[in-house]
mmCIF file as Biopython writes it, N, C-alpha, C and O atoms, coordinates in Angstrom:
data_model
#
loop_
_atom_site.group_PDB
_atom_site.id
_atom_site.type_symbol
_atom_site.label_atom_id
_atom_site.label_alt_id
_atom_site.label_comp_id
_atom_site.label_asym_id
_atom_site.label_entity_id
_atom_site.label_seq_id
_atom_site.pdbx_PDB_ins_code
_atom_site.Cartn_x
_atom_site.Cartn_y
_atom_site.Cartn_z
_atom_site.occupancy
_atom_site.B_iso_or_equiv
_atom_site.auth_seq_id
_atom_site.auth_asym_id
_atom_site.pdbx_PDB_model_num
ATOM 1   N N  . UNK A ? 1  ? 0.828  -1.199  0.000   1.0 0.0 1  A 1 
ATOM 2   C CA . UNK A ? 1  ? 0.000  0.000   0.000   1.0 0.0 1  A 1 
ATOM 3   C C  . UNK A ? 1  ? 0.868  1.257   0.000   1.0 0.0 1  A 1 
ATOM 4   O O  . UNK A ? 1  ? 0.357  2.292   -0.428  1.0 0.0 1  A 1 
ATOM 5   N N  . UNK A ? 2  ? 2.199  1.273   0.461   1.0 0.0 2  A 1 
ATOM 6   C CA . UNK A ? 2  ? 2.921  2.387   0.845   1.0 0.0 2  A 1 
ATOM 7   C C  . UNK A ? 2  ? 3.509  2.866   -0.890  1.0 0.0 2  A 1 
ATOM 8   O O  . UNK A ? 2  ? 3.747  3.967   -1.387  1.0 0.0 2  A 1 
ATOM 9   N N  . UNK A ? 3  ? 3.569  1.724   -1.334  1.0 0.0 3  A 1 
ATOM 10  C CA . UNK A ? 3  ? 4.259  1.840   -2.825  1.0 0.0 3  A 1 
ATOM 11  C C  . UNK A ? 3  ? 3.263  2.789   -3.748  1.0 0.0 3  A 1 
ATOM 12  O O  . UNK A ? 3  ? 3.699  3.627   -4.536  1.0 0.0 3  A 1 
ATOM 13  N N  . UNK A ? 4  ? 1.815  2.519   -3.521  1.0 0.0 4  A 1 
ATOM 14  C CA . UNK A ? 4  ? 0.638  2.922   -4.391  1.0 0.0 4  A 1 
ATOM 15  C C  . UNK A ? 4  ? 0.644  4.724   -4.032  1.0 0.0 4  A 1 
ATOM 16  O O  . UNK A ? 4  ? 0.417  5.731   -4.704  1.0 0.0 4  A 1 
ATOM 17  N N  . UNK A ? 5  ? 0.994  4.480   -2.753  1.0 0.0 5  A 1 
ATOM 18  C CA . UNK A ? 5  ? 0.961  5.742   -2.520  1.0 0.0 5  A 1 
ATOM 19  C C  . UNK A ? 5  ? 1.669  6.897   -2.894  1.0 0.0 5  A 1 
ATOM 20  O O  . UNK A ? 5  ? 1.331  7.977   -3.378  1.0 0.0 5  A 1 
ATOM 21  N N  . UNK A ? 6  ? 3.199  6.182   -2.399  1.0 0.0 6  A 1 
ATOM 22  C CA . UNK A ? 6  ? 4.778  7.212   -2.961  1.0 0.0 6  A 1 
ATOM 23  C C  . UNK A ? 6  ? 4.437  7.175   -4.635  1.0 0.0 6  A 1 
ATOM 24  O O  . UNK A ? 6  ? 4.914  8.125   -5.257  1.0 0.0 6  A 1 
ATOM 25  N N  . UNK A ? 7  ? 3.758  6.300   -5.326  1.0 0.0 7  A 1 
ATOM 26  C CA . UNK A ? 7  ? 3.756  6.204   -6.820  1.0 0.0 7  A 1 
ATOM 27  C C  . UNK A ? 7  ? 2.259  7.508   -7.436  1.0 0.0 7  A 1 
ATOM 28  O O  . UNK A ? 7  ? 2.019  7.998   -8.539  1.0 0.0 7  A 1 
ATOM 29  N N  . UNK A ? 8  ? 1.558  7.647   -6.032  1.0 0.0 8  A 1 
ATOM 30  C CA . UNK A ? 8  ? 0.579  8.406   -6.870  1.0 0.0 8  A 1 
ATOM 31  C C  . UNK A ? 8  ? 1.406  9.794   -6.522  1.0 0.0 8  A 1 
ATOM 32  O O  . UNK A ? 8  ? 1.331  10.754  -7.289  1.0 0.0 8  A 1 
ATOM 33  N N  . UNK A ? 9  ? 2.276  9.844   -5.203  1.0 0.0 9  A 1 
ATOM 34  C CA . UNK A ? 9  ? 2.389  11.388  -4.566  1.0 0.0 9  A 1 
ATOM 35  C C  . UNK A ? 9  ? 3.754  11.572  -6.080  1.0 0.0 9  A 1 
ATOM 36  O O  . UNK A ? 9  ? 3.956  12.740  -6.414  1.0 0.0 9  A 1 
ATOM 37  N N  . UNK A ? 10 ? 4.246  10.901  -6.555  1.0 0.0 10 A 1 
ATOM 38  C CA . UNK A ? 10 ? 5.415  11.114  -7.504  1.0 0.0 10 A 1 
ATOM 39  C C  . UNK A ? 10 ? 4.632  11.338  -8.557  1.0 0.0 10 A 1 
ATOM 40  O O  . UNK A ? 10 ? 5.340  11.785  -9.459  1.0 0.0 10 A 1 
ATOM 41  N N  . UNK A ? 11 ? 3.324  11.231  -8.945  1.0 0.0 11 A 1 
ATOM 42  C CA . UNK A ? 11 ? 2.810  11.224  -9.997  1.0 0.0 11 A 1 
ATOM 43  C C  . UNK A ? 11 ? 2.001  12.720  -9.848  1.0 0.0 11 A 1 
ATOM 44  O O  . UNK A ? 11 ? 1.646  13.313  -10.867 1.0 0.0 11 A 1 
ATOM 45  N N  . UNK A ? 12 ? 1.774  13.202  -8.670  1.0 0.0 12 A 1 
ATOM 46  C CA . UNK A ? 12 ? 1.093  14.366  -8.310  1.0 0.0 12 A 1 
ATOM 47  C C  . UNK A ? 12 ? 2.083  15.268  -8.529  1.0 0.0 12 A 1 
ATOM 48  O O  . UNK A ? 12 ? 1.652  16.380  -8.836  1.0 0.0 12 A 1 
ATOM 49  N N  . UNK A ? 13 ? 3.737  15.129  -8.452  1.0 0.0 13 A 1 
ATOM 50  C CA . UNK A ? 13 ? 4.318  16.323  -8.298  1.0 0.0 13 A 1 
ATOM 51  C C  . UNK A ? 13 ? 4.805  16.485  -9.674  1.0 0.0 13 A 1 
ATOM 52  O O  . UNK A ? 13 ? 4.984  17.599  -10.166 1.0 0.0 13 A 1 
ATOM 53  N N  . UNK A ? 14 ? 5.093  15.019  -10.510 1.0 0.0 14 A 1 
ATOM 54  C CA . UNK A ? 14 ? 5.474  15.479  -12.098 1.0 0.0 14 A 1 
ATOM 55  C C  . UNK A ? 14 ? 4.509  16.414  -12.426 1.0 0.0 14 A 1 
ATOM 56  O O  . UNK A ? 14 ? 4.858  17.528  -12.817 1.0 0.0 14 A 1 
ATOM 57  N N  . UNK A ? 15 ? 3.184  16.071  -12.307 1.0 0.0 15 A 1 
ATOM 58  C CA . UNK A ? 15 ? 1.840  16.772  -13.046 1.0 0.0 15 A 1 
ATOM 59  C C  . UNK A ? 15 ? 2.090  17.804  -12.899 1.0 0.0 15 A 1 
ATOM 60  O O  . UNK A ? 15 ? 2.174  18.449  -13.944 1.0 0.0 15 A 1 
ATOM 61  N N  . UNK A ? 16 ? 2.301  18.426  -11.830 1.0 0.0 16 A 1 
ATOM 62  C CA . UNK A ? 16 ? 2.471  20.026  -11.176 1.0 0.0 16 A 1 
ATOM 63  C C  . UNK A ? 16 ? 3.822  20.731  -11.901 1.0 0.0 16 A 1 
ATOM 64  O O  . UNK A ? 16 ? 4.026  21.877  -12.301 1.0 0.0 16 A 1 
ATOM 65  N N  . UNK A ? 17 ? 4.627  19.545  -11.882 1.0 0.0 17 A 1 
ATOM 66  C CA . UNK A ? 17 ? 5.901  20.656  -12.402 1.0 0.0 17 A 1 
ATOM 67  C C  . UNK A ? 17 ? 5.736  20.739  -13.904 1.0 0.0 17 A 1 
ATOM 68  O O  . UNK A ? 17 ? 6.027  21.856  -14.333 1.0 0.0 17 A 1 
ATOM 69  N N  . UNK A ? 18 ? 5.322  19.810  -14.885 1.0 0.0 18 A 1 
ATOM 70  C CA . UNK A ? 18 ? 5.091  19.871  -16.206 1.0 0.0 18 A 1 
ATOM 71  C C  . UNK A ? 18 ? 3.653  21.406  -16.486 1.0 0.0 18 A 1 
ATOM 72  O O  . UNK A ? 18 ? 3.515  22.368  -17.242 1.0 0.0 18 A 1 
ATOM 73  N N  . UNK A ? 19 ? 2.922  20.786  -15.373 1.0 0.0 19 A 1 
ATOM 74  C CA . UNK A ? 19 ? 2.192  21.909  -15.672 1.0 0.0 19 A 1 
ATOM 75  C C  . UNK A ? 19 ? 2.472  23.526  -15.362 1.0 0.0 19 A 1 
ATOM 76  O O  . UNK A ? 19 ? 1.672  24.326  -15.847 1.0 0.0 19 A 1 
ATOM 77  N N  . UNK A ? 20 ? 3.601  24.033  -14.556 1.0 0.0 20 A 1 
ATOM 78  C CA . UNK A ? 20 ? 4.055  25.145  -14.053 1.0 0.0 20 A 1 
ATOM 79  C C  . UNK A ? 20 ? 4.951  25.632  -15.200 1.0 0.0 20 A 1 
ATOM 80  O O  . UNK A ? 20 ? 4.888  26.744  -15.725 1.0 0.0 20 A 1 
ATOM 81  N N  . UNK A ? 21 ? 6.014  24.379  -15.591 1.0 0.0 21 A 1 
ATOM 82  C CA . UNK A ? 21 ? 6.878  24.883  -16.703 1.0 0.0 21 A 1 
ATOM 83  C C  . UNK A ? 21 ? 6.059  24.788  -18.105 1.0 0.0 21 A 1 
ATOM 84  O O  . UNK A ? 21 ? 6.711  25.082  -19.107 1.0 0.0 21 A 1 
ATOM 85  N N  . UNK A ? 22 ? 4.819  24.443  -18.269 1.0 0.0 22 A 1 
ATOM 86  C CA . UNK A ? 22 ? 4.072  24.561  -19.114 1.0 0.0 22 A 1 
ATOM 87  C C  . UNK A ? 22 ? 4.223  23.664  -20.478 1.0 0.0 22 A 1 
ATOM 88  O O  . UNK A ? 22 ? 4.102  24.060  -21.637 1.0 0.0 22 A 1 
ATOM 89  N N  . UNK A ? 23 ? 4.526  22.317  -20.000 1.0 0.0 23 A 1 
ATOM 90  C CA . UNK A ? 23 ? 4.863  21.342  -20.828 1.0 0.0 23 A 1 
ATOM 91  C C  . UNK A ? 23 ? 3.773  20.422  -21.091 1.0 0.0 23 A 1 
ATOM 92  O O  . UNK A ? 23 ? 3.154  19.952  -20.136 1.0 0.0 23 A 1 
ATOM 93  N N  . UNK A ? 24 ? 3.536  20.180  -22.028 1.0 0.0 24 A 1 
ATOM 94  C CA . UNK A ? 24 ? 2.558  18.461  -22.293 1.0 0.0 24 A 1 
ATOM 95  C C  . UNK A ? 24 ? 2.431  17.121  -21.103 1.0 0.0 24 A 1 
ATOM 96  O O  . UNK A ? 24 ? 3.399  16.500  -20.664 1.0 0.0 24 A 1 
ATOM 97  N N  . UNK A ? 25 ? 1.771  17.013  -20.935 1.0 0.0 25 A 1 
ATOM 98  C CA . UNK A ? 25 ? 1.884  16.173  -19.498 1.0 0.0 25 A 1 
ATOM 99  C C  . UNK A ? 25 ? 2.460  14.677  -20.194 1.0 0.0 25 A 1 
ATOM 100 O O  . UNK A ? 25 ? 1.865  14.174  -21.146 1.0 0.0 25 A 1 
ATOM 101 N N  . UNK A ? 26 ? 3.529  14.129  -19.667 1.0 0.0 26 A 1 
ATOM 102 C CA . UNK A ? 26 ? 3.994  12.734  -20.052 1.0 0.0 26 A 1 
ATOM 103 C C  . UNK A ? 26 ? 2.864  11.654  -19.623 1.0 0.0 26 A 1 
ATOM 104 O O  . UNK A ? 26 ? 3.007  10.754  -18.796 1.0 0.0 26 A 1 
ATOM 105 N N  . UNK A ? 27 ? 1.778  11.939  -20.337 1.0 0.0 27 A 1 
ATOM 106 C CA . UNK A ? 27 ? 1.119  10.473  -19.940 1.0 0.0 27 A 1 
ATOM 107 C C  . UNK A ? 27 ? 0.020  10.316  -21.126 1.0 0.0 27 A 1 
ATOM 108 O O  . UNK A ? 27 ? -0.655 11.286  -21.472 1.0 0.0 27 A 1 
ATOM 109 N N  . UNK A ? 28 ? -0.091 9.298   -21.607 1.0 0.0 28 A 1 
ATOM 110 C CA . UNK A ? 28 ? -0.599 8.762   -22.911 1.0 0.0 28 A 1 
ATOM 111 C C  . UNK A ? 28 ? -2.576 8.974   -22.308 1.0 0.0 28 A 1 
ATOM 112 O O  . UNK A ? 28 ? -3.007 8.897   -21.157 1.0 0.0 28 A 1 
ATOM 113 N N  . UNK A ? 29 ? -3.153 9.172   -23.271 1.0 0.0 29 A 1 
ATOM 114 C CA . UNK A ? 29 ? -4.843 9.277   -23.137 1.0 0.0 29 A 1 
ATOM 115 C C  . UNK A ? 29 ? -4.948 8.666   -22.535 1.0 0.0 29 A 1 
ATOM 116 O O  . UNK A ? 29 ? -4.142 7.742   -22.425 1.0 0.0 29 A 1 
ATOM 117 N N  . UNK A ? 30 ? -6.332 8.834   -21.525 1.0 0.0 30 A 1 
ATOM 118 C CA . UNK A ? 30 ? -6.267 7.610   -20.198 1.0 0.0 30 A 1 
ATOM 119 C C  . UNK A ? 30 ? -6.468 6.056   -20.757 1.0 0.0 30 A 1 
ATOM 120 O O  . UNK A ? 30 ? -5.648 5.138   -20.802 1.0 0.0 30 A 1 
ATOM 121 N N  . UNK A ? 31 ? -7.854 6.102   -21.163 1.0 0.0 31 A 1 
ATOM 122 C CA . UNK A ? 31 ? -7.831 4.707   -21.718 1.0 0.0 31 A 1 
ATOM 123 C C  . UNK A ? 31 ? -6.696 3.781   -22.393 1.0 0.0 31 A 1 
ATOM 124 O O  . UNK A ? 31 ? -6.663 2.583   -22.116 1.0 0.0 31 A 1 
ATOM 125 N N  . UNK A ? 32 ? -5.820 4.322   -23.232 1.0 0.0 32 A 1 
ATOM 126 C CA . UNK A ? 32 ? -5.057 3.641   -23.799 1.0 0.0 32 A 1 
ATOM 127 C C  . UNK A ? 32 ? -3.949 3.414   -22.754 1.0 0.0 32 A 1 
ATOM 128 O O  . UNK A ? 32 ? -3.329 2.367   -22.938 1.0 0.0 32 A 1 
ATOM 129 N N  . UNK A ? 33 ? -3.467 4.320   -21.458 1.0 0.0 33 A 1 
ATOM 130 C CA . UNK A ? 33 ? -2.687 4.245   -20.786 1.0 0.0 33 A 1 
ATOM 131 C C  . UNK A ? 33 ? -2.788 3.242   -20.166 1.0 0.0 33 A 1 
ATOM 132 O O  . UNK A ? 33 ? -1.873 2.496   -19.816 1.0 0.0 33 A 1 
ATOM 133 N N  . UNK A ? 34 ? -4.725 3.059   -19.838 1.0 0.0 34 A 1 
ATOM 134 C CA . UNK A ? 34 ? -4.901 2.086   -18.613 1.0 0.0 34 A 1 
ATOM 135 C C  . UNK A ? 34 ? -4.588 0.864   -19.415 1.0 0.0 34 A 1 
ATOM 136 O O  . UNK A ? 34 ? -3.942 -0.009  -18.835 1.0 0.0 34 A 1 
ATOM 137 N N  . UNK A ? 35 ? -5.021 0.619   -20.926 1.0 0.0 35 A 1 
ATOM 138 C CA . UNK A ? 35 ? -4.668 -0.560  -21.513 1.0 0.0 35 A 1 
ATOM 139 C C  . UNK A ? 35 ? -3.559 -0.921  -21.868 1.0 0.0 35 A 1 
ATOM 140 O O  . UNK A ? 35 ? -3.366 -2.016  -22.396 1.0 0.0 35 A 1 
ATOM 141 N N  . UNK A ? 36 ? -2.379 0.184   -21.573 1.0 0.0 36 A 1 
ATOM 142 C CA . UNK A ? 36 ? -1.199 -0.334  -21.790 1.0 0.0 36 A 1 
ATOM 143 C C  . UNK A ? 36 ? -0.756 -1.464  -20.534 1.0 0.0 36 A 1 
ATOM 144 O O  . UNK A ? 36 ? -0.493 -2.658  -20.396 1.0 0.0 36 A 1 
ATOM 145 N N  . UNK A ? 37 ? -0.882 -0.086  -19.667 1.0 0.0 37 A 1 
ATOM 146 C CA . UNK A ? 37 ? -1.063 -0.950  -18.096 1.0 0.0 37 A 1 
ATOM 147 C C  . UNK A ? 37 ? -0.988 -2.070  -17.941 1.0 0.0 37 A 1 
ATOM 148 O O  . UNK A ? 37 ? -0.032 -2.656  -17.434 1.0 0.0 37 A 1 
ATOM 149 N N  . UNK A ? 38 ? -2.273 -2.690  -18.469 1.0 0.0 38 A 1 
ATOM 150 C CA . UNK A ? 38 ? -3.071 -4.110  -18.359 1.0 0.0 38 A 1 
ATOM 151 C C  . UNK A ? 38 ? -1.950 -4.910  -19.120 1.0 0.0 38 A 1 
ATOM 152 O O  . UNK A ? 38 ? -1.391 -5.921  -18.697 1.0 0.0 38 A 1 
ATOM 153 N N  . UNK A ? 39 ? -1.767 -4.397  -20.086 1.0 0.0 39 A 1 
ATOM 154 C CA . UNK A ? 39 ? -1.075 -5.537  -21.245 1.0 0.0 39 A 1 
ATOM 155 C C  . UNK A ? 39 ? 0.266  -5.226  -20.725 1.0 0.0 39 A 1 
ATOM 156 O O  . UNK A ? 39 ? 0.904  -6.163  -21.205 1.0 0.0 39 A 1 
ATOM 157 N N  . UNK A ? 40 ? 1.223  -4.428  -19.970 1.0 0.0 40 A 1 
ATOM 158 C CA . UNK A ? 40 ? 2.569  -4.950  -19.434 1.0 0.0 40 A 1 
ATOM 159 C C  . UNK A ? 40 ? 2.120  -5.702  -18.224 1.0 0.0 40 A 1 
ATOM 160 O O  . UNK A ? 40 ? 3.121  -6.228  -17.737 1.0 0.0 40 A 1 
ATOM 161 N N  . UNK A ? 41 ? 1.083  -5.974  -17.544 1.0 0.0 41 A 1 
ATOM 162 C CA . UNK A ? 41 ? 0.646  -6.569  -16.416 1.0 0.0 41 A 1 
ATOM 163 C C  . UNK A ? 41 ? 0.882  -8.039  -17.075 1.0 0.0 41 A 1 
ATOM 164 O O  . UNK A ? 41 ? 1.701  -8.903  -16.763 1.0 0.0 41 A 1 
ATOM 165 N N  . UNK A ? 42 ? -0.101 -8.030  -18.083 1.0 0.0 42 A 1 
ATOM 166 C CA . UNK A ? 42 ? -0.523 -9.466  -18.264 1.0 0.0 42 A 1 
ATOM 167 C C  . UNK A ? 42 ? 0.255  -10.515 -18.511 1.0 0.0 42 A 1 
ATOM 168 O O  . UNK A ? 42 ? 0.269  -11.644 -18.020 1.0 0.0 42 A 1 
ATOM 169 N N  . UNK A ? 43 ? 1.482  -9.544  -20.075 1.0 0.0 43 A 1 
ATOM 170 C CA . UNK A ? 43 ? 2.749  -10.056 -20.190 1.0 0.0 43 A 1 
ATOM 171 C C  . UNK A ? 43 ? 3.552  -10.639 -19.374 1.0 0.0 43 A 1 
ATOM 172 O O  . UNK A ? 43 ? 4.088  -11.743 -19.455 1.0 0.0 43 A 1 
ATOM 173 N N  . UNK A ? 44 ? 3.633  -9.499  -18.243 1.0 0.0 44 A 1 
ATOM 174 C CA . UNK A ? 44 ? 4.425  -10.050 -16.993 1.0 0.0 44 A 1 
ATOM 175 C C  . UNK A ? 44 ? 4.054  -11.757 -16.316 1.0 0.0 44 A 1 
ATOM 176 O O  . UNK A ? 44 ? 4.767  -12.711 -16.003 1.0 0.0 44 A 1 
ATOM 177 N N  . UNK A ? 45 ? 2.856  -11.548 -16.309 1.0 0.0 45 A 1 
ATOM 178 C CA . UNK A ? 45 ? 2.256  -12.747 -15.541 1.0 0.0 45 A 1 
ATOM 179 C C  . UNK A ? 45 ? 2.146  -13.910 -16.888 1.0 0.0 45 A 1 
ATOM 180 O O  . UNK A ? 45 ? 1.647  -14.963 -16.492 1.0 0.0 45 A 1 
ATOM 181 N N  . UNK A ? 46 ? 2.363  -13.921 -17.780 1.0 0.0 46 A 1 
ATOM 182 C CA . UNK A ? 46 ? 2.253  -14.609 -18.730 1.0 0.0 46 A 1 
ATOM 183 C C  . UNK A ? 46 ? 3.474  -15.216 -18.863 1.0 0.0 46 A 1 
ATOM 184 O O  . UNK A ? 46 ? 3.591  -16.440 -18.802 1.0 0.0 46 A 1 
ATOM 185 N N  . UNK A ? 47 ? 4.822  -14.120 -19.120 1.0 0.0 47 A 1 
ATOM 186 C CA . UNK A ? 47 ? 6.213  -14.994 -18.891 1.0 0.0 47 A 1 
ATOM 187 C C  . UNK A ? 47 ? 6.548  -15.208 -17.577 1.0 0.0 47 A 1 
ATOM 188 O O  . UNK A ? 47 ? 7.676  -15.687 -17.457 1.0 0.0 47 A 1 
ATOM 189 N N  . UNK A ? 48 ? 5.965  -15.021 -16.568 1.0 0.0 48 A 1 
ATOM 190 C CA . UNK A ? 48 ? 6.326  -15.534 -15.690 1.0 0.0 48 A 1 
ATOM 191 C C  . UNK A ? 48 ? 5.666  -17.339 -15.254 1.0 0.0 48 A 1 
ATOM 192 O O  . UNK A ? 48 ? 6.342  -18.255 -14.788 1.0 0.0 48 A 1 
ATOM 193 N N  . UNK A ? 49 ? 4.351  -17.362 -15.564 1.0 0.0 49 A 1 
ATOM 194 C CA . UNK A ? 49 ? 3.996  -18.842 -15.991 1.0 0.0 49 A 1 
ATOM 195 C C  . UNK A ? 49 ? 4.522  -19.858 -16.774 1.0 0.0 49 A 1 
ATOM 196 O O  . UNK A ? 49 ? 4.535  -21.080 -16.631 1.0 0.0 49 A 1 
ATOM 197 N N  . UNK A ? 50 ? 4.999  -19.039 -17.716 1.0 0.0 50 A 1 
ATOM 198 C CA . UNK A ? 50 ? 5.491  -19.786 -19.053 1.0 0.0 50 A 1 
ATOM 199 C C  . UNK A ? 50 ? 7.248  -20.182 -18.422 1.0 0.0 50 A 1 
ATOM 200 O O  . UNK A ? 50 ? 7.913  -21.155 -18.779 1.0 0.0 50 A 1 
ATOM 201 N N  . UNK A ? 51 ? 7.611  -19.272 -17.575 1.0 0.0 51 A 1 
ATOM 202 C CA . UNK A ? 51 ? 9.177  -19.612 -17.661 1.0 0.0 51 A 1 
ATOM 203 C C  . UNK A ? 51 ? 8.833  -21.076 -16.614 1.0 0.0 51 A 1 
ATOM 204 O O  . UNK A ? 51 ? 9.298  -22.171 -16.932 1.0 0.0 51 A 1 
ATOM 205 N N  . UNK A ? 52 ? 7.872  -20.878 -15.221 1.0 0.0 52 A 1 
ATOM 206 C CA . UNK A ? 52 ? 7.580  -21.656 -14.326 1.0 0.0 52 A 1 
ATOM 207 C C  . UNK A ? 52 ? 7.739  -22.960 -14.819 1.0 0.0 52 A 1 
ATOM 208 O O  . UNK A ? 52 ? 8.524  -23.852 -14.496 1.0 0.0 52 A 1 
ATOM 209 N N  . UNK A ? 53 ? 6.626  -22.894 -15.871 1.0 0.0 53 A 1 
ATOM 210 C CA . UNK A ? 53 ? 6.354  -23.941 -16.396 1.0 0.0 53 A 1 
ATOM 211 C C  . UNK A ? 53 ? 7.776  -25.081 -17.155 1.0 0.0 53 A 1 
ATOM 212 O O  . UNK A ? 53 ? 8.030  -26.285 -17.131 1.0 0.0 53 A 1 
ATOM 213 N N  . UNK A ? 54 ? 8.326  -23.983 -17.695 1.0 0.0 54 A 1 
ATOM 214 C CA . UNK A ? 54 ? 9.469  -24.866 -18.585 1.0 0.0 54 A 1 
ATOM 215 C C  . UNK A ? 54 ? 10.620 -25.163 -17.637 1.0 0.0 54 A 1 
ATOM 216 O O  . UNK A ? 54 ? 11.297 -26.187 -17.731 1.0 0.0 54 A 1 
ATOM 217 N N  . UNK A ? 55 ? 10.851 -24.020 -16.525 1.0 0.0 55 A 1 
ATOM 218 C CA . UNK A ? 55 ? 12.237 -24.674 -15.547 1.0 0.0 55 A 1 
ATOM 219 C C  . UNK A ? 55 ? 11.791 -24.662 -14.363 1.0 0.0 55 A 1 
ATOM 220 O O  . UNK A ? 55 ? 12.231 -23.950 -13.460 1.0 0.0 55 A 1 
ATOM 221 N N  . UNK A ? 56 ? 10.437 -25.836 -14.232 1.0 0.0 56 A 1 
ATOM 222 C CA . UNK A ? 56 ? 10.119 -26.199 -13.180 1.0 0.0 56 A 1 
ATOM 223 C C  . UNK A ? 56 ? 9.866  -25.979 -11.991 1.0 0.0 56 A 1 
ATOM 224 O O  . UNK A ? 56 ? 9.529  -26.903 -11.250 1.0 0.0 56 A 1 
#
């Protein structure tokens, strides 16, 4: 829980400084962001089964 947190408060202060120096915010449209999300999630859990699986 402590991780979710330091990861949103790091995500609160990029926003602020991109937005002060008046830059494009580094983060892709939400939806597609959240679906990127998902799909490095899934990957993850996908080679991680797959390696399980082959070296036991």
């Amino acid at each position: 829980m402590r991780e979710i947190f330091l990861a949103l408060i790091a995500g609160i202060i990029v926003g602020a400084v991109f937005k002060v120096v008046r830059l494009p915010l580094p983060a892709p449209p939400v939806f597609a962001g959240i679906v990127g999300i998902v799909g490095v999630w899934l990957g993850g859990t996908a080679a991680s089964a797959l390696m399980e699986k082959i070296l036991g």
